[in-house]
N, C-alpha and C positions, 0 to 999 in steps of 0.2 A: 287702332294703332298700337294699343298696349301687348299687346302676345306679339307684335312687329319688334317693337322696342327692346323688347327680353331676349328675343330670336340672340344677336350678337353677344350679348352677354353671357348666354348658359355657352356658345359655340368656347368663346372668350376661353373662360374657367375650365373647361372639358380639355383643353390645347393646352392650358397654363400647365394646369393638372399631373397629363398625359406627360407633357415636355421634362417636368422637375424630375418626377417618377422616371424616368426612363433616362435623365443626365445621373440620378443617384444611384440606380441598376449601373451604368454603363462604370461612374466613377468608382463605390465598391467594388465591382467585378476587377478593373483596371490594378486599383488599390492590391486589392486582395491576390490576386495574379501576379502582381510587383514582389508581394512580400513574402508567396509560396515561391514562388522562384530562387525569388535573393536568397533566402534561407537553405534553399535545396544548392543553390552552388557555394556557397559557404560551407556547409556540409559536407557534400563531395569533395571539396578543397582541402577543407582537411583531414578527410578519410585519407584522399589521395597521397598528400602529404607525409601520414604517417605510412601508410603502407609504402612508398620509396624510401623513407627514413629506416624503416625495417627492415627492407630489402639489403641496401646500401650496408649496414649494419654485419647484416648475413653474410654480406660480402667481404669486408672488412676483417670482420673474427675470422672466415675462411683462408682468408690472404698474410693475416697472422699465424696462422694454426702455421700456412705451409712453409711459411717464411722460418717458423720455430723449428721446426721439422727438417729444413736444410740444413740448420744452426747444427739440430742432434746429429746428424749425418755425418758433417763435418768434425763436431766434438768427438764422435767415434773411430774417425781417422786418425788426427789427430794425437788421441790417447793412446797409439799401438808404438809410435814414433814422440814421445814430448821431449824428444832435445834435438831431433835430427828437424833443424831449423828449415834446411832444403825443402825437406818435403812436406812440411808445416806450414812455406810460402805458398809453396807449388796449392797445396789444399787451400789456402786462401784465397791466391790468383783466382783457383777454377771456381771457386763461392762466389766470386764478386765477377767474373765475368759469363756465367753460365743464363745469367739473366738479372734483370732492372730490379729486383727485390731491395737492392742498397745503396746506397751513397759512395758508401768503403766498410771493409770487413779487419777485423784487426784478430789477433789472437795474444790472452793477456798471459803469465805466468803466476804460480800462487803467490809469488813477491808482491804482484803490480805492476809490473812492469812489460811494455809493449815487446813481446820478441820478435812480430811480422804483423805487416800491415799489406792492403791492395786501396785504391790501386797506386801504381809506383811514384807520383809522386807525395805520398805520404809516408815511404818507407823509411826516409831520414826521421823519423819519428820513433823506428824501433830502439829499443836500450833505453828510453824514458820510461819516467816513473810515471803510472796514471795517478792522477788525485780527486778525480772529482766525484762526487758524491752517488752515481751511479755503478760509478767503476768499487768503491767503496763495498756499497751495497752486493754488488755483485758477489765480491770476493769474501764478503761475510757472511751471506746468505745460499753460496755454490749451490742454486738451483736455478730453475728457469727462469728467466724476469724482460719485462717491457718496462725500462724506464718512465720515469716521470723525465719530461722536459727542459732541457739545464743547456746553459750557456759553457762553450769548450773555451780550451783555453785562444783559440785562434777566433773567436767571438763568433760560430756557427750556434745557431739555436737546433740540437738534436735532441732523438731518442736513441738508445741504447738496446738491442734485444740480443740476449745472451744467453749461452748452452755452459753448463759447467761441464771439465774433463777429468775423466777418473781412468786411472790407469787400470792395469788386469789384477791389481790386487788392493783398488777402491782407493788407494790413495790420491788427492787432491791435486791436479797439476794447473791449476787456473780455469781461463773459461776462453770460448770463443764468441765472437760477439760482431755482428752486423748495424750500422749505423743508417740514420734517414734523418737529411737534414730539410728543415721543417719549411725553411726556404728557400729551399734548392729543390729541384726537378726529382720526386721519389716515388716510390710507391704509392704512397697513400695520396697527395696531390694527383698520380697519375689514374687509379682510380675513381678517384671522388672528382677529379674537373671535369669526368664525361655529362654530370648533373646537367640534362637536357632543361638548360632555360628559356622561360613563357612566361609574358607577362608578368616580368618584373622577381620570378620567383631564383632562391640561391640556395645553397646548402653551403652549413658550416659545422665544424668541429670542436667540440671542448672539453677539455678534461678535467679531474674533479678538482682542480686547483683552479678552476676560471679560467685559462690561461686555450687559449686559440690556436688548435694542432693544422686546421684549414679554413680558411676564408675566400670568397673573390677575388676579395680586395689583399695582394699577396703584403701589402702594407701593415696589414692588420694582423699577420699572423704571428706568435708568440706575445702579442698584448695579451693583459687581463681583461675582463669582459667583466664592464660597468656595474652599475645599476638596472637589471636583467630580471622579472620575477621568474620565467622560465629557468634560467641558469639558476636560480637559486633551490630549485625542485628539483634539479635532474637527478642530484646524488640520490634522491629515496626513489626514483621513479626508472620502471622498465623500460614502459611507450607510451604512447597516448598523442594527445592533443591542446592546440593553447588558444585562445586567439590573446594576443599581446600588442602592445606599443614597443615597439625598438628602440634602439640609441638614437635613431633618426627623428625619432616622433610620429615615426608611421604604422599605423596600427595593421599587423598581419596574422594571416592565419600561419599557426606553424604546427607539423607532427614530427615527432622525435621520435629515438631509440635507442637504445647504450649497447655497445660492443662489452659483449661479458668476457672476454680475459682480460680488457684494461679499464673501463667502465669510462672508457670514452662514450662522449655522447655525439648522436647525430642529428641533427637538425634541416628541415627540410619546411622554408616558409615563401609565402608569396604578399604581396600587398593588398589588402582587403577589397582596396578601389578597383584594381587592375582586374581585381576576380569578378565581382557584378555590375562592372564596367559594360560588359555586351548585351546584359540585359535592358540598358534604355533604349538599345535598338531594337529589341525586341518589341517592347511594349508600345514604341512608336510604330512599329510595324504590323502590329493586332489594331493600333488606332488605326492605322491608314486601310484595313482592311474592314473593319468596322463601320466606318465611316459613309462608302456610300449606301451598305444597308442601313442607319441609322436615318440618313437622310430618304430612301427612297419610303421607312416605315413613315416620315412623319409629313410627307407629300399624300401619302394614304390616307392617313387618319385626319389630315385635314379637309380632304374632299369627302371621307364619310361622316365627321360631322354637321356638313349641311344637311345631313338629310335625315337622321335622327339621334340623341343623345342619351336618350336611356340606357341602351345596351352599352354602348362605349363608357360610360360612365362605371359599370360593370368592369366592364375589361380592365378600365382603368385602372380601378379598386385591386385586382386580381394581382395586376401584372409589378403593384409594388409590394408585394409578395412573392418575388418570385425565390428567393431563399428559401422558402419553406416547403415542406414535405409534400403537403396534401396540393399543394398551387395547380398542377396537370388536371385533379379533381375538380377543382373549383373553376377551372375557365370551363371543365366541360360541361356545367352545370350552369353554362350565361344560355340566355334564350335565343341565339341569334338565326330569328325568325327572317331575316332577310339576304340577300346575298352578299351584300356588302360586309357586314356584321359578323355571317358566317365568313365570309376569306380572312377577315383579319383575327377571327379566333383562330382557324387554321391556321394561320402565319403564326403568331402567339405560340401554342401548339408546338409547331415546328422549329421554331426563336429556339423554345428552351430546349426542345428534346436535340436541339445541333447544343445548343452550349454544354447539356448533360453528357452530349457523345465526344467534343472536344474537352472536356474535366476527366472523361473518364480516359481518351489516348491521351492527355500530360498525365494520367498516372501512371498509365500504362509504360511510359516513357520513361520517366521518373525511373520505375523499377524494373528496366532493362537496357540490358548492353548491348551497344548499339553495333556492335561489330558481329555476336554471333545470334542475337535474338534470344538469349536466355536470360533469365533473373538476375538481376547485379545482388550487391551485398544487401541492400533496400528493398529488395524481393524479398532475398531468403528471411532478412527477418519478422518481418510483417506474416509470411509461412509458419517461420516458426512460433509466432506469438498465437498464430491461429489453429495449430495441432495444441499448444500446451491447453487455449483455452479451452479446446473442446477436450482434455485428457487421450487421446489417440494417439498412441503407441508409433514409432517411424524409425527407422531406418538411416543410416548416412552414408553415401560414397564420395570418400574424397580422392581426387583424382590427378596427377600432375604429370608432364609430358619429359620422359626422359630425357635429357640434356637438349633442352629447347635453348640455348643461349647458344651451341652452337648450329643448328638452323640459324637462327637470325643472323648470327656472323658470317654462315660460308653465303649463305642467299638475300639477306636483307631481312627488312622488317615486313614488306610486304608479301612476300610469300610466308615471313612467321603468322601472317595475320589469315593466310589463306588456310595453313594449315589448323588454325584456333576457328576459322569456318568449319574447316570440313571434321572435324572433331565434334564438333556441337552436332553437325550433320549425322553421324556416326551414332551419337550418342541421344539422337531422339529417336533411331530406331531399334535400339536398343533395351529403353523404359519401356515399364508399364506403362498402360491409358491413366491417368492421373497423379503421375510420376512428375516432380518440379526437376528442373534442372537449370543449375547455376554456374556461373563464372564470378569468381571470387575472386580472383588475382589477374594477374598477367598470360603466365600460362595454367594455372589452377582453376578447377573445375572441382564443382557439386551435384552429386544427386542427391535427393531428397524422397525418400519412399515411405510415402504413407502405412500404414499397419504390414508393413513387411518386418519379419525377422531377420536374425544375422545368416541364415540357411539361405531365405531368399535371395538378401543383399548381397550376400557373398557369389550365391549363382549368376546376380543378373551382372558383378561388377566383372567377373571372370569370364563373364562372355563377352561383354566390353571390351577387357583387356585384349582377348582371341580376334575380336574382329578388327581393330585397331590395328594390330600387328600384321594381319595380312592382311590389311586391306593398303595398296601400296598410293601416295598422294604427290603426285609430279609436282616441282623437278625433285623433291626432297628424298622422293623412296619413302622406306618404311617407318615409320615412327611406333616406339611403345610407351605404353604405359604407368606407372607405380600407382596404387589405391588402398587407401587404406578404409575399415567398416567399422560402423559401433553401430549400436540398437541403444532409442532410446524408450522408455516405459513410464507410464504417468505414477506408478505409485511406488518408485525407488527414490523420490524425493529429491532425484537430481535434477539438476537445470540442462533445458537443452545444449546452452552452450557449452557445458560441458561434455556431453557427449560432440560435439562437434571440436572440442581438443582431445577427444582420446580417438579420435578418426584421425585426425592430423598426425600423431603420436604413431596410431596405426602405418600407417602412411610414409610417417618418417623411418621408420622398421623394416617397411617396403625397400626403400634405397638402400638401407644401409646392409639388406641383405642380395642386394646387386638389382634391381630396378626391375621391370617390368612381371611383375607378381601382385597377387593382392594378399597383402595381411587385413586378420579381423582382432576388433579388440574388444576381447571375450570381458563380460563383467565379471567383478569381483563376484 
């Protein structure tokens, strides 16, 4: 009766065993998959983040630039005529009704004093003296300027942005100046309110006074802005990234970027919860799918331990090791001398080499964009960390779709997104066989050529460009290209990323010498 008696017990222990091992596999793995995740979209969040805040930025300094540029326009009309008032309105009327760039346009004389205003019900305001601290500055400094933020005297919280007038023998005649009231419907709120909101995320505005140029909340706008460690950084800082507590006490991720002619900053954040919010659906959705294979393995292993325990005791041993390197080795080194034994090695076997093939599509995942099938930013670096490691010399084409914002405007975003297919399309027949290629932006694109020169790069990105251009993409027609090239070399001591900003630089050279060309940027 005694080898009877033991029978239940060794079964017992083999089951207890088999059970922990394989709740502590499932709970790690679950754990572990929780915590690469959350981190990856926390990550992306504020990748994402800053790169809108950049953009937004780009936009911003752009719509200043042009706004200043009317101003000169006008100052040069203007200074042909500084007393013939008529036609000094008339030039103001057509500033302030030619387009939404203003509030109201006013033109000062080098007294102070308002001689014409738009629109007309502010013109009872001409033959005043201006005094305020802007206007001040202005007339002391007769050069170009974007006020700082000041309360008028009719209690508007504005900016001021002003062109000095110089007559045809340089003499001083005042300035002309366009207004944006910061709580009133203008530019820059009309701008910056298109900030497409998800889950809980806003963007807002501050200048280096603390002081709030846009908010949501139009409540909030010309407040100073509390207790901030963010806002406390901005003035030394270009771009980047934070994760922070707000005035609300809600912890968010945020990226930023400052507008370099006024060193407004732009801020572009979401709430931490809202962001790894969908991953518990996730994790419960790997449990539920987990699930009945967990149960069908351990209806298995219950019925082959009635019939013997040595092997299984084996596997057992094996399988709470399944983290480690050599484990595939070591399960195929159990004896399982019988058929029962050998199926559930097989199964074993097969368990891990499917979990090694789902670890390896979430990386795969991980470092690719999921619209055109090429490397995201998380590709190309992990790329690049693995040419510098091995010293291997490469190549960069940076790539960007000539005035891809109006695509999206006259067709949608959907056809923007057709034609960022059929470009990746384009552009894989294009590379070399071992050639990466990346989507770095919105409409921006990378290649990445391994031990090519700038002879090569230049040949392969100028056939890109050529086939691009005739290659025609319904409903849009033709679309071109700008690209700019650099070569990087393992023993000039620079960093890759560097050469992937004098591609960009290349690149920007590209547009500004009318678009669709490829510039190279030759090393020093």
């Amino acid at each position: 009766m005694f080898p009877y008696a033991r029978r239940p017990d060794l079964r017992s222990l083999i089951l207890m065993l088999c059970a922990v091992t394989a709740l502590v596999m499932l709970l790690a793995s679950y754990f572990a998959s929780y915590r690469v995740q959350r981190q990856l979209l926390i990550d992306n969040a504020l990748e994402a983040n800053r790169a809108y805040a950049a953009k937004v930025a780009a936009v911003t300094e752009n719509t200043l630039v042009n706004a200043l540029q009317q101003l000169a326009y006008s100052a040069n009309q203007c200074a042909r005529h500084p007393d013939d008032d008529s036609l000094v309105q008339a030039e103001i009327d057509r500033l302030q009704a030619q387009s939404n760039l203003f509030n109201s346009t006013l033109r000062v004389n080098a007294q102070g004093v308002l001689r014409t205003l738009a629109p007309a019900p502010l013109q009872h305001l001409a033959g005043t003296l201006t005094r305020s601290d802007a206007a001040q500055q202005a007339l002391r400094e007769r050069r170009t300027l974007v006020s700082t933020p000041f309360l008028s005297a009719a209690g508007n919280l504005l900016v001021i942005m002003s062109q000095p007038i110089f007559d045809a023998n340089g003499h001083y005649q005042g300035y002309i100046g366009g207004s944006l009231y910061l709580r009133e419907r203008n530019m820059l709120n009309s701008l910056l309110g298109t900030h497409f909101y998800q889950n809980g995320a806003y963007l807002y505005v501050v200048d280096r006074n603390r002081r709030l140029l846009f908010h949501p909340d139009s409540q909030r706008v010309g407040s100073l802005v509390g207790d901030n460690p963010l806002v406390d950084e901005l003035p030394r800082l270009d771009q980047g990234t934070r994760r922070l507590i707000n005035s609300q006490g809600v912890e968010m991720l945020a990226g930023f970027a400052t507008v370099p002619s006024t060193g407004w900053a732009i801020v572009s954040q979401q709430p931490l919860q809202s962001t790894v919010a969908p991953l518990r659906h996730l994790i419960l959705n790997v449990i539920a799918i987990s699930a009945p294979l967990a149960l069908l393995g351990w209806l298995l292993l219950c019925w082959l331990t009635q019939v013997i325990a040595h092997p299984l005791r084996q596997l057992a041993t094996v399988a709470r090791g399944t983290s480690e390197q050599q484990t595939t080795e070591r399960i195929h080194q159990v004896r399982a001398w019988y058929a029962e034994a050998a199926e559930l090695k097989r199964a074993l076997l097969f368990g891990l080499n499917l979990l090694q093939e789902r670890i390896g599509r979430l990386n795969h995942d991980v470092q690719t964009d999921p619209l055109t099938g090429l490397l995201n930013r998380r590709g190309l670096q992990q790329a690049l960390r693995l040419l510098q490691a091995e010293k291997r010399g490469f190549a960069v084409v940076v790539l960007d779709i000539d005035h891809f914002k109006r695509i999206n405007d006259n067709h949608g975003h959907d056809i923007g997104d057709l034609v960022l297919h059929r470009l990746a399309g384009l552009m894989r027949g294009t590379c070399r066989e071992g050639d990466l290629l990346c989507r770095t932006g919105g409409e921006e694109f990378l290649m990445l050529l391994p031990g090519a020169g700038l002879e090569v790069a230049s040949a392969i990105a100028g056939h890109l460009r050529l086939t691009v251009e005739h290659t025609p993409i319904e409903p849009v027609g033709g679309i071109t290209l700008s690209l700019g090239v650099a070569n990087w070399q393992p023993l000039t001591g620079d960093e890759p990323g560097d050469t992937l900003r004098k591609a960009d630089q290349a690149l920007y050279r590209a547009k500004q010498k009318g678009r669709n060309r490829v510039c190279i940027e030759h090393p020093v």
